[in-house]
N, CA, C and O atoms as a CHARMM CRD file, in Angstrom:
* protein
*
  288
    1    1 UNK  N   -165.38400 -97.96500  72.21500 PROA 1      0.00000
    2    1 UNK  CA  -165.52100 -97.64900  70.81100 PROA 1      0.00000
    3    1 UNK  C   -164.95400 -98.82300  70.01500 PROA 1      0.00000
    4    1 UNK  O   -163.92300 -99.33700  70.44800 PROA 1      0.00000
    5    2 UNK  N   -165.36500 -99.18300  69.19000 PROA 2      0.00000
    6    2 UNK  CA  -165.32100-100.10000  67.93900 PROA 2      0.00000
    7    2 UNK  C   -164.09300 -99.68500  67.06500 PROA 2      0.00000
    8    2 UNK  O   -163.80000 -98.52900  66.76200 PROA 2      0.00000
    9    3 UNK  N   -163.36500-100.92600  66.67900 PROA 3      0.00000
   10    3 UNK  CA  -162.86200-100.41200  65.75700 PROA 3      0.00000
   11    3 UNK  C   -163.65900-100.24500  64.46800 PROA 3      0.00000
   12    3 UNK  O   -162.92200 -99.50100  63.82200 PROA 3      0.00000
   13    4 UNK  N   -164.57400-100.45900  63.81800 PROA 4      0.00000
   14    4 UNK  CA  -165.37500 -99.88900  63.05400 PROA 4      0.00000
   15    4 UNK  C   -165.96000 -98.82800  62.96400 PROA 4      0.00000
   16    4 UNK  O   -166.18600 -98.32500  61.86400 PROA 4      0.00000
   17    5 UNK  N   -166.40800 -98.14400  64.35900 PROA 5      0.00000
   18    5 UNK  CA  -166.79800 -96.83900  64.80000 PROA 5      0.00000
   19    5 UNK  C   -165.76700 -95.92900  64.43700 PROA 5      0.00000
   20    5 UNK  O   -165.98800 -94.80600  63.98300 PROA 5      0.00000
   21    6 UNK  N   -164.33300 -96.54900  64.69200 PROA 6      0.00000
   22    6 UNK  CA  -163.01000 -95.62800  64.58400 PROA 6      0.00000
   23    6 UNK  C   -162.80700 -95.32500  63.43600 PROA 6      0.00000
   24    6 UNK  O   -162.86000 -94.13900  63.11400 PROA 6      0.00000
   25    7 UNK  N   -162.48600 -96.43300  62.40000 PROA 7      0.00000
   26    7 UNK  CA  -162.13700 -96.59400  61.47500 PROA 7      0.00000
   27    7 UNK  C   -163.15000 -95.64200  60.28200 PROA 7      0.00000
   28    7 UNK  O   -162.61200 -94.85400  59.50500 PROA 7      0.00000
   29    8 UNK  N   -164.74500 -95.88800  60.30400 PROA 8      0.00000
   30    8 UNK  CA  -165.71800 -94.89100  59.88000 PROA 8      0.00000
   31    8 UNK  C   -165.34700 -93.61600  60.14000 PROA 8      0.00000
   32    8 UNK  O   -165.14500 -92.89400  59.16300 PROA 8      0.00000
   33    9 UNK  N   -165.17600 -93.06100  61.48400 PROA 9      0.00000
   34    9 UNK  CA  -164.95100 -91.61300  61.68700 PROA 9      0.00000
   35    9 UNK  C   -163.57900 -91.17100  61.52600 PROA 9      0.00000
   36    9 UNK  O   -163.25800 -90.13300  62.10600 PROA 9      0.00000
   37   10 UNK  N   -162.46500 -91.97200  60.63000 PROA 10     0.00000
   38   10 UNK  CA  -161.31700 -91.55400  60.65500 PROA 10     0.00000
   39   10 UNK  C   -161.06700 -91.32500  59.17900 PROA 10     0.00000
   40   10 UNK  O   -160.11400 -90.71800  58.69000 PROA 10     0.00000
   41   11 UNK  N   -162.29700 -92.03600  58.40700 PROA 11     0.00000
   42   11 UNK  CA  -162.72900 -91.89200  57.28900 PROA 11     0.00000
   43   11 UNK  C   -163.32600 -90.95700  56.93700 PROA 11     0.00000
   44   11 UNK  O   -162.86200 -90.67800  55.83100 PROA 11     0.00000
   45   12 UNK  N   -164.10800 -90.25400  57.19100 PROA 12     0.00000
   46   12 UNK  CA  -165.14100 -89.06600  57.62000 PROA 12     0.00000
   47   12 UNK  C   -164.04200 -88.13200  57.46200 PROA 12     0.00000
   48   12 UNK  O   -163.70900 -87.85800  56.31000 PROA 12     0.00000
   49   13 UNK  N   -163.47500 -87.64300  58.35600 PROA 13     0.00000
   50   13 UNK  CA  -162.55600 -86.90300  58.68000 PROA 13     0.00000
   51   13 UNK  C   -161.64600 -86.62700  57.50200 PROA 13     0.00000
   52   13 UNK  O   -161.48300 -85.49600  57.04400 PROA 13     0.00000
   53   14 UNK  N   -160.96400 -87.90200  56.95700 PROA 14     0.00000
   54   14 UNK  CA  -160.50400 -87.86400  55.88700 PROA 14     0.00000
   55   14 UNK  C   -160.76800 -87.22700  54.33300 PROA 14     0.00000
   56   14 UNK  O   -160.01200 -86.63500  53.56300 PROA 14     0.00000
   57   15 UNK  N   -162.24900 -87.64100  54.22900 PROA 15     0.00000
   58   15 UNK  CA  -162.67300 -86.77500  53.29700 PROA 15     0.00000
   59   15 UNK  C   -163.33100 -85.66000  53.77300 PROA 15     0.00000
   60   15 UNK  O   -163.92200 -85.02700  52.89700 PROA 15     0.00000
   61   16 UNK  N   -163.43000 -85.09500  55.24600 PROA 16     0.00000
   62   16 UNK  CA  -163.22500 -83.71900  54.94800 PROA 16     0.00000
   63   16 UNK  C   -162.68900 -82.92700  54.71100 PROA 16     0.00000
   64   16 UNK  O   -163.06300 -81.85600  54.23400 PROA 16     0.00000
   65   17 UNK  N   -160.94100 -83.53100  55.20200 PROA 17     0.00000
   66   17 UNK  CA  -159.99900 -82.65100  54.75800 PROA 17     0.00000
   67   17 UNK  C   -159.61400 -82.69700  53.47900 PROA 17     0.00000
   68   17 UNK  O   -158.90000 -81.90300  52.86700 PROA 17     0.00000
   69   18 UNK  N   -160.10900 -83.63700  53.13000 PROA 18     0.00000
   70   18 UNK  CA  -159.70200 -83.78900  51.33400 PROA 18     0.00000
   71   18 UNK  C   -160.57700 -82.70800  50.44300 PROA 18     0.00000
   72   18 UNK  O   -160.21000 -82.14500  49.41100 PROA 18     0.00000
   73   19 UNK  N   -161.83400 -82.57600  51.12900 PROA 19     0.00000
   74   19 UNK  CA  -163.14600 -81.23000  50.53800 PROA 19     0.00000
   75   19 UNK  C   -162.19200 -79.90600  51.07400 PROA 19     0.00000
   76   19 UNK  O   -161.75600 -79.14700  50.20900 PROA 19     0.00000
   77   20 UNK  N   -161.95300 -79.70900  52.16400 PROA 20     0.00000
   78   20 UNK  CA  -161.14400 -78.81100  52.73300 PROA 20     0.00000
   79   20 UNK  C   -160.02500 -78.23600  51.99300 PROA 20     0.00000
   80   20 UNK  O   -159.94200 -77.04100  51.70700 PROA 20     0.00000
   81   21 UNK  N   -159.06800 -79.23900  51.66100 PROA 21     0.00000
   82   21 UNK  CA  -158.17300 -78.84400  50.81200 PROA 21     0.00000
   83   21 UNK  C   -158.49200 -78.40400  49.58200 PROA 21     0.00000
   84   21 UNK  O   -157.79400 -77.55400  49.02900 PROA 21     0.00000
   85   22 UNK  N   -159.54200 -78.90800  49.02700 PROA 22     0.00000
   86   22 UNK  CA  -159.49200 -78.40100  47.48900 PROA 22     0.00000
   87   22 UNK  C   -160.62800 -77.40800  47.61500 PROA 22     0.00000
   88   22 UNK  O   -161.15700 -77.22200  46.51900 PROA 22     0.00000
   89   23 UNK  N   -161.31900 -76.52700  48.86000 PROA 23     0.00000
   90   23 UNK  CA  -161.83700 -75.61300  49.03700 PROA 23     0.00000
   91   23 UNK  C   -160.37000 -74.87800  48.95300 PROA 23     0.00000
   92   23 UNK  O   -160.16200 -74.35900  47.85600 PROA 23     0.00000
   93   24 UNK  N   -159.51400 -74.76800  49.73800 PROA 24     0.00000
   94   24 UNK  CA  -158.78600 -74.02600  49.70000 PROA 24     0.00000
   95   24 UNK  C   -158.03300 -73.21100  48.49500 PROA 24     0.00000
   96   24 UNK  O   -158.02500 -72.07300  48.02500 PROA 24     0.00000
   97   25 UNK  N   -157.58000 -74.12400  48.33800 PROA 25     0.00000
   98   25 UNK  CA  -157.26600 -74.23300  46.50500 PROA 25     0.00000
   99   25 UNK  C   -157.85000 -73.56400  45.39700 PROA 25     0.00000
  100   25 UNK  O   -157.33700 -73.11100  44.37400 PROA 25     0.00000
  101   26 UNK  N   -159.20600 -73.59400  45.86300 PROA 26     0.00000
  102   26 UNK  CA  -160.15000 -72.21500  44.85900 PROA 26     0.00000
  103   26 UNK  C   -159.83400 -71.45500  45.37300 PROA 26     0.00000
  104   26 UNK  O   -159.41900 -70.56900  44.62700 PROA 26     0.00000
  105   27 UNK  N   -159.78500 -71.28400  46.12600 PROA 27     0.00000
  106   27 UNK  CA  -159.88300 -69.89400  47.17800 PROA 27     0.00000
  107   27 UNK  C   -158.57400 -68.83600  46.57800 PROA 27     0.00000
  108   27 UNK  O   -158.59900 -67.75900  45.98200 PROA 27     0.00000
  109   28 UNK  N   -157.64300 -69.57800  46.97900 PROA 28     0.00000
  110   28 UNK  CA  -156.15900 -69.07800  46.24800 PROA 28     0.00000
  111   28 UNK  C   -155.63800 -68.72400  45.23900 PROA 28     0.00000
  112   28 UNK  O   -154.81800 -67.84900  44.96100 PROA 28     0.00000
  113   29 UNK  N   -156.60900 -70.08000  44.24000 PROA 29     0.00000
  114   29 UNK  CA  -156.27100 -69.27400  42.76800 PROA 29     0.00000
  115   29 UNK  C   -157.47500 -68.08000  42.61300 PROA 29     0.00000
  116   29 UNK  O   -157.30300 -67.04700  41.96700 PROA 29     0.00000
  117   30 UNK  N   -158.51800 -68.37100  43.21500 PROA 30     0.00000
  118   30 UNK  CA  -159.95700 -66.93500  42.87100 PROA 30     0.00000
  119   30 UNK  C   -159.27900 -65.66200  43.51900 PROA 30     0.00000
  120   30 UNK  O   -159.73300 -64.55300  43.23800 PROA 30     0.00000
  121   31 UNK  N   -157.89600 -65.82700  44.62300 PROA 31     0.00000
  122   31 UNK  CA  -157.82800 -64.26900  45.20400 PROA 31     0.00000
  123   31 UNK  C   -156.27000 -63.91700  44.17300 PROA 31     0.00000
  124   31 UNK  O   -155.99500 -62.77900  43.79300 PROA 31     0.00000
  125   32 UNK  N   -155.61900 -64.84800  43.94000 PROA 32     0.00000
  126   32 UNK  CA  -154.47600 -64.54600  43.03100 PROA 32     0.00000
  127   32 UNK  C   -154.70000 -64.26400  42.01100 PROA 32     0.00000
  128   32 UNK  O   -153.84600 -63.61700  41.40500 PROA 32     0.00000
  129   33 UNK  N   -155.91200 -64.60500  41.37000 PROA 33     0.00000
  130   33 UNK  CA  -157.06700 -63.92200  40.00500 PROA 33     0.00000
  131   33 UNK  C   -157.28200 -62.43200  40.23000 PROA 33     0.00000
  132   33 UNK  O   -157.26900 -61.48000  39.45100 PROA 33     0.00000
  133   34 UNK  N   -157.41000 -62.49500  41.06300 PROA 34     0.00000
  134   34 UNK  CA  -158.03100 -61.09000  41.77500 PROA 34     0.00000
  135   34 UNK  C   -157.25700 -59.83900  42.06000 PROA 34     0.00000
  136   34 UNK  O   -157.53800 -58.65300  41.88200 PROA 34     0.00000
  137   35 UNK  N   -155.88600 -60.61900  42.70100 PROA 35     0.00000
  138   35 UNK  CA  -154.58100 -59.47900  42.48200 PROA 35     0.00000
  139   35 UNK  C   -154.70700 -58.91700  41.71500 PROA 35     0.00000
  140   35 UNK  O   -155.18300 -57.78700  41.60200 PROA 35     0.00000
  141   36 UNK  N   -154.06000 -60.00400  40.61200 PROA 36     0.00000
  142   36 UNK  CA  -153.58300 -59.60800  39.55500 PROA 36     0.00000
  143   36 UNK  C   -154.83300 -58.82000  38.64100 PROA 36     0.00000
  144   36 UNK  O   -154.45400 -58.01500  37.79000 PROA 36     0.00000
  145   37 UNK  N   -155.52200 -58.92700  38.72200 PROA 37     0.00000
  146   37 UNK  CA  -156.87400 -58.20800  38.32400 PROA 37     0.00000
  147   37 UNK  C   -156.82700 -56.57900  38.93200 PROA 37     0.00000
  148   37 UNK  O   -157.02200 -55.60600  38.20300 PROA 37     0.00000
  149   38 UNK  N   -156.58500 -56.50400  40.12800 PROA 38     0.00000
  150   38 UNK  CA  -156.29500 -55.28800  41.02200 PROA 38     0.00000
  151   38 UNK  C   -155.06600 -54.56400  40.23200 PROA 38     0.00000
  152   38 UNK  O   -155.13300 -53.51800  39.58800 PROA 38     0.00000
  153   39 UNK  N   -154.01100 -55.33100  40.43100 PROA 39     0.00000
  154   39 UNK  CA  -152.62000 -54.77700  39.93500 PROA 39     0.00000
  155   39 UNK  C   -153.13600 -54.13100  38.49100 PROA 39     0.00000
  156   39 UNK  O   -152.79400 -52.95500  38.60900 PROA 39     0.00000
  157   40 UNK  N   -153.67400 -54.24400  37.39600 PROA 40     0.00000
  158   40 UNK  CA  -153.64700 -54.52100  36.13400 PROA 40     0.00000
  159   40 UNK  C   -154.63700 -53.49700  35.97800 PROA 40     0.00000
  160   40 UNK  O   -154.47700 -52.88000  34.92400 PROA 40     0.00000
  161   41 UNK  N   -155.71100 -53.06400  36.74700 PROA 41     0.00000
  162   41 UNK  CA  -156.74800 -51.90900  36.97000 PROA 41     0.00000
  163   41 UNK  C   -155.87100 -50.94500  37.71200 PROA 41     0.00000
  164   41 UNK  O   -156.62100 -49.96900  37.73400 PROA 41     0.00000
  165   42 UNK  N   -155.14500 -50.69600  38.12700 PROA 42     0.00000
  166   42 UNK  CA  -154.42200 -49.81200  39.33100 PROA 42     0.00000
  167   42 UNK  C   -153.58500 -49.14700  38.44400 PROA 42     0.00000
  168   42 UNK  O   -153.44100 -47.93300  38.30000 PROA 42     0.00000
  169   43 UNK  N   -152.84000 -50.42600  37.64000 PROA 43     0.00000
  170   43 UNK  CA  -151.62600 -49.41800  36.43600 PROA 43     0.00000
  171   43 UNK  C   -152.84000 -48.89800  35.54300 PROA 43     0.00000
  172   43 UNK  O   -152.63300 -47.70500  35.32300 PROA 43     0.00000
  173   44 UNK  N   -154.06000 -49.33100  34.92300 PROA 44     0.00000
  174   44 UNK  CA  -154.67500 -48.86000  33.86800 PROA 44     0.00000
  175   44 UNK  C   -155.08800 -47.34000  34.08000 PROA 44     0.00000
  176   44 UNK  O   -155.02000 -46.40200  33.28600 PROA 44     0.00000
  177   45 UNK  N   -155.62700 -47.39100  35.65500 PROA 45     0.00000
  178   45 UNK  CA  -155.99000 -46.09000  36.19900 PROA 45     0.00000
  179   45 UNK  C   -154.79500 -45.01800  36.52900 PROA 45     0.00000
  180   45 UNK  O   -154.96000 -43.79900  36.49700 PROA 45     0.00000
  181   46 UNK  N   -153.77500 -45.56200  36.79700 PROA 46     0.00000
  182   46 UNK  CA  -152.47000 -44.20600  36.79000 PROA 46     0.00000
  183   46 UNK  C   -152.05200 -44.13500  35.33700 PROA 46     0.00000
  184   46 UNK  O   -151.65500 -43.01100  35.03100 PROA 46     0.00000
  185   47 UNK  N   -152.03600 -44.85200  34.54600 PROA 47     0.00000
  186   47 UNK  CA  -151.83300 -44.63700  32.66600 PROA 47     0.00000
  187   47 UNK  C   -152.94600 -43.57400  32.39300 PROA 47     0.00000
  188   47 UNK  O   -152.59100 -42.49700  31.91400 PROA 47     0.00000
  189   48 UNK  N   -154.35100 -43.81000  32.67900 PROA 48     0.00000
  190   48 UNK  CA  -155.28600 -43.07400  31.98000 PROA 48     0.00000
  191   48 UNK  C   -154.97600 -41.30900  32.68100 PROA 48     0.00000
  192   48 UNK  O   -154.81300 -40.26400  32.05100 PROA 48     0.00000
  193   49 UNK  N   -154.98700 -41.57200  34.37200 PROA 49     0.00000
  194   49 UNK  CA  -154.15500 -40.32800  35.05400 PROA 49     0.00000
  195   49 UNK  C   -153.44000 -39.51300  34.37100 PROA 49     0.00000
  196   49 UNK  O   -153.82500 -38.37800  34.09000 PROA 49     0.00000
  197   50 UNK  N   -152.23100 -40.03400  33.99900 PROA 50     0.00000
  198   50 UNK  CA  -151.26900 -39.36600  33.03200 PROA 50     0.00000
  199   50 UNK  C   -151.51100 -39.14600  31.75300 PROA 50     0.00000
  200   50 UNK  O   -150.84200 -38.26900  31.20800 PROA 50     0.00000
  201   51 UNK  N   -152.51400 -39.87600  30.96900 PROA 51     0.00000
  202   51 UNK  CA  -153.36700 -39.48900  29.72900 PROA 51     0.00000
  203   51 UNK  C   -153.68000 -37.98800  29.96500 PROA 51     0.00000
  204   51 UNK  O   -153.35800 -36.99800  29.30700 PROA 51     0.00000
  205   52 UNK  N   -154.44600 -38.12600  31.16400 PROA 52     0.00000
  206   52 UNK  CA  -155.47800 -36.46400  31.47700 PROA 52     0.00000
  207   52 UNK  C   -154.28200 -35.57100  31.79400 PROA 52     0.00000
  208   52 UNK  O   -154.35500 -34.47700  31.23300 PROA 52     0.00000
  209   53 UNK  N   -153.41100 -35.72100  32.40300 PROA 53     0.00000
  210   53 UNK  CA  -152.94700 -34.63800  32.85000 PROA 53     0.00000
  211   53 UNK  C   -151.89200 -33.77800  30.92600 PROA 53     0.00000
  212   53 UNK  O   -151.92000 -32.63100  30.47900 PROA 53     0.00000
  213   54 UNK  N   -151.22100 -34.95900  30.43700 PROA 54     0.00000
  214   54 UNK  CA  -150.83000 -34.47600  28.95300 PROA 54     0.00000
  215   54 UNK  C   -151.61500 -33.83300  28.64800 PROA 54     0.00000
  216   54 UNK  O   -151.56000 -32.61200  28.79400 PROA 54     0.00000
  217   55 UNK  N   -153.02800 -34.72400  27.89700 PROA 55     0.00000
  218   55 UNK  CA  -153.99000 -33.69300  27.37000 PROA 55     0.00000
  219   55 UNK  C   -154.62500 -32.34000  27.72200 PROA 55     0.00000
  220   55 UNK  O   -155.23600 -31.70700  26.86200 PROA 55     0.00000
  221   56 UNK  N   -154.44200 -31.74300  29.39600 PROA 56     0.00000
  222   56 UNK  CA  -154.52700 -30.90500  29.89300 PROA 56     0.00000
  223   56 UNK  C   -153.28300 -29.86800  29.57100 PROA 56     0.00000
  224   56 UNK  O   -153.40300 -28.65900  29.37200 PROA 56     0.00000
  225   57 UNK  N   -152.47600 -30.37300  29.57100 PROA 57     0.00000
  226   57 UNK  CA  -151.45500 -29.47800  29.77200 PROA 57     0.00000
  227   57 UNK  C   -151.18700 -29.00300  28.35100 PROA 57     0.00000
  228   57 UNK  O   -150.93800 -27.83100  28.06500 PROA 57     0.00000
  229   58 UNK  N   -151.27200 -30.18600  27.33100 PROA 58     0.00000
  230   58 UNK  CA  -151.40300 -29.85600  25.52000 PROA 58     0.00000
  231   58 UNK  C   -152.47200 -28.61200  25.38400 PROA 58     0.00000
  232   58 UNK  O   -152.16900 -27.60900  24.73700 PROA 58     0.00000
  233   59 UNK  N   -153.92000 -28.76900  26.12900 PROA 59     0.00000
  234   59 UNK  CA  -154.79100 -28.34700  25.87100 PROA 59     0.00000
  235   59 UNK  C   -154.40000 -26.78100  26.00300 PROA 59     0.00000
  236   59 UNK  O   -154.57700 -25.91300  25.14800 PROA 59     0.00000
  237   60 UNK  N   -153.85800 -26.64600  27.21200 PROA 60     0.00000
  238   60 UNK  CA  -153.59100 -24.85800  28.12800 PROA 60     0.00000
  239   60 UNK  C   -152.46500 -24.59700  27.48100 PROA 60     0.00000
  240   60 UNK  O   -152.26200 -23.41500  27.75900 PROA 60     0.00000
  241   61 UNK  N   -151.41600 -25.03500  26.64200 PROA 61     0.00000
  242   61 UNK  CA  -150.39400 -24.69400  26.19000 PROA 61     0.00000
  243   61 UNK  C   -150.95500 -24.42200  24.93800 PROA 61     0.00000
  244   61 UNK  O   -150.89200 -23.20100  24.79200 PROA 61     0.00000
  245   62 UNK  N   -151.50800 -24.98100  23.89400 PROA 62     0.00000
  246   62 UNK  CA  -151.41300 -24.88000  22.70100 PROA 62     0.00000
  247   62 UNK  C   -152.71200 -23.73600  22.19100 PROA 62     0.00000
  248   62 UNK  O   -152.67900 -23.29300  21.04300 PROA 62     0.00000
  249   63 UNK  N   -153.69800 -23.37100  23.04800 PROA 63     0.00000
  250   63 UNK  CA  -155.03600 -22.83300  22.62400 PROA 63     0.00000
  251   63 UNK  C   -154.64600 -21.23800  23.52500 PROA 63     0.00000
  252   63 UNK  O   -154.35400 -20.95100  24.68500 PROA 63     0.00000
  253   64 UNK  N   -154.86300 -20.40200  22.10700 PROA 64     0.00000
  254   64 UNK  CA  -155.09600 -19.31600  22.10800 PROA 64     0.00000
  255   64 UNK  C   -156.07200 -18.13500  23.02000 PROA 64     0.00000
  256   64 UNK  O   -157.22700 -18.49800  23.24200 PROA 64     0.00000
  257   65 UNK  N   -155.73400 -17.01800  23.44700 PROA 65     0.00000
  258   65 UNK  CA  -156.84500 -16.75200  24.38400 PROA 65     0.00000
  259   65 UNK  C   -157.83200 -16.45200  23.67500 PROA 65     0.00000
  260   65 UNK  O   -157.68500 -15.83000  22.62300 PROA 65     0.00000
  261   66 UNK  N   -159.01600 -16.84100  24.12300 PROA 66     0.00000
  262   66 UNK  CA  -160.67400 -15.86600  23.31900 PROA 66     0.00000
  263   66 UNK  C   -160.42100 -14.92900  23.76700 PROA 66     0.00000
  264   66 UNK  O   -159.86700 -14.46300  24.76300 PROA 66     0.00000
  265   67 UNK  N   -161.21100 -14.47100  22.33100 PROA 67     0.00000
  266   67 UNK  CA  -161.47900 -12.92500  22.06100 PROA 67     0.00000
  267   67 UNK  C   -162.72900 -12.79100  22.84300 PROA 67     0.00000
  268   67 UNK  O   -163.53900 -13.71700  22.88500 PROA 67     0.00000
  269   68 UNK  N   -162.94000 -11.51900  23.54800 PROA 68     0.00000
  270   68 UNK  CA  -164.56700 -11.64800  24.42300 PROA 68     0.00000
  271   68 UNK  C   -165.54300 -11.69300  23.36400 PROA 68     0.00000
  272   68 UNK  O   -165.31300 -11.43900  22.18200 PROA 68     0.00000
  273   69 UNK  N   -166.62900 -12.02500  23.85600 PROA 69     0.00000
  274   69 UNK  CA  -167.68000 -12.12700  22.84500 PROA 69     0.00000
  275   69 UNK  C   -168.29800 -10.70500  22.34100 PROA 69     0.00000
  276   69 UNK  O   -168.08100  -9.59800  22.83300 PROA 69     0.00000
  277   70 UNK  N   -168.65200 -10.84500  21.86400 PROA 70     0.00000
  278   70 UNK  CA  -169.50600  -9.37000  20.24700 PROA 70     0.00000
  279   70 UNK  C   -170.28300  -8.64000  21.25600 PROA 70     0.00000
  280   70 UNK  O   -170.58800  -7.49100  20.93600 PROA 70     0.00000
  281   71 UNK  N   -170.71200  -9.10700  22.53500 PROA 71     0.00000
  282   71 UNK  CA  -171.70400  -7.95100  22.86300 PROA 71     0.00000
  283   71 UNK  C   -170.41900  -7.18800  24.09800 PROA 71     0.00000
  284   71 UNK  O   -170.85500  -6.57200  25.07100 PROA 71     0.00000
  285   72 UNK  N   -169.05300  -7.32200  23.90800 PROA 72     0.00000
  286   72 UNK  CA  -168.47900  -6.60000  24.81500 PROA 72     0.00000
  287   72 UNK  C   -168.07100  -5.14000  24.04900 PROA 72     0.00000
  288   72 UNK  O   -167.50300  -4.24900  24.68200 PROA 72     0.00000
């Protein structure tokens, strides 16, 4: 082997790991996007949870029983 042969494929190599690395790098910030995207939907959905269950419980506490209807 050549040192030119070497030197080419050590080059090669080089900028693959250089594509490599900054593949990575998206990768990390697109899934740490994504957490935090998760985290931030997860509290929204146990907030709205506890929305329903107040308004349920306001609802059965505060409303009067019906009267049966006119044809009883």
């Amino acid at each position: 082997m050549t040192d030119t042969s070497l030197t080419n494929r050590i080059d090669a190599l080089e900028v693959r790991i250089a594509y490599q690395d900054e593949t990575i790098e998206d990768l990390n910030r697109t899934i740490t996007a994504q957490w935090k995207e998760i985290d931030r939907l997860t509290r929204e959905i146990a907030n709205l949870g506890d929305s329903i269950r107040e308004a349920e419980q306001r609802a059965g506490a505060s409303a009067p029983p019906e009267p049966p209807p006119p044809h009883y």
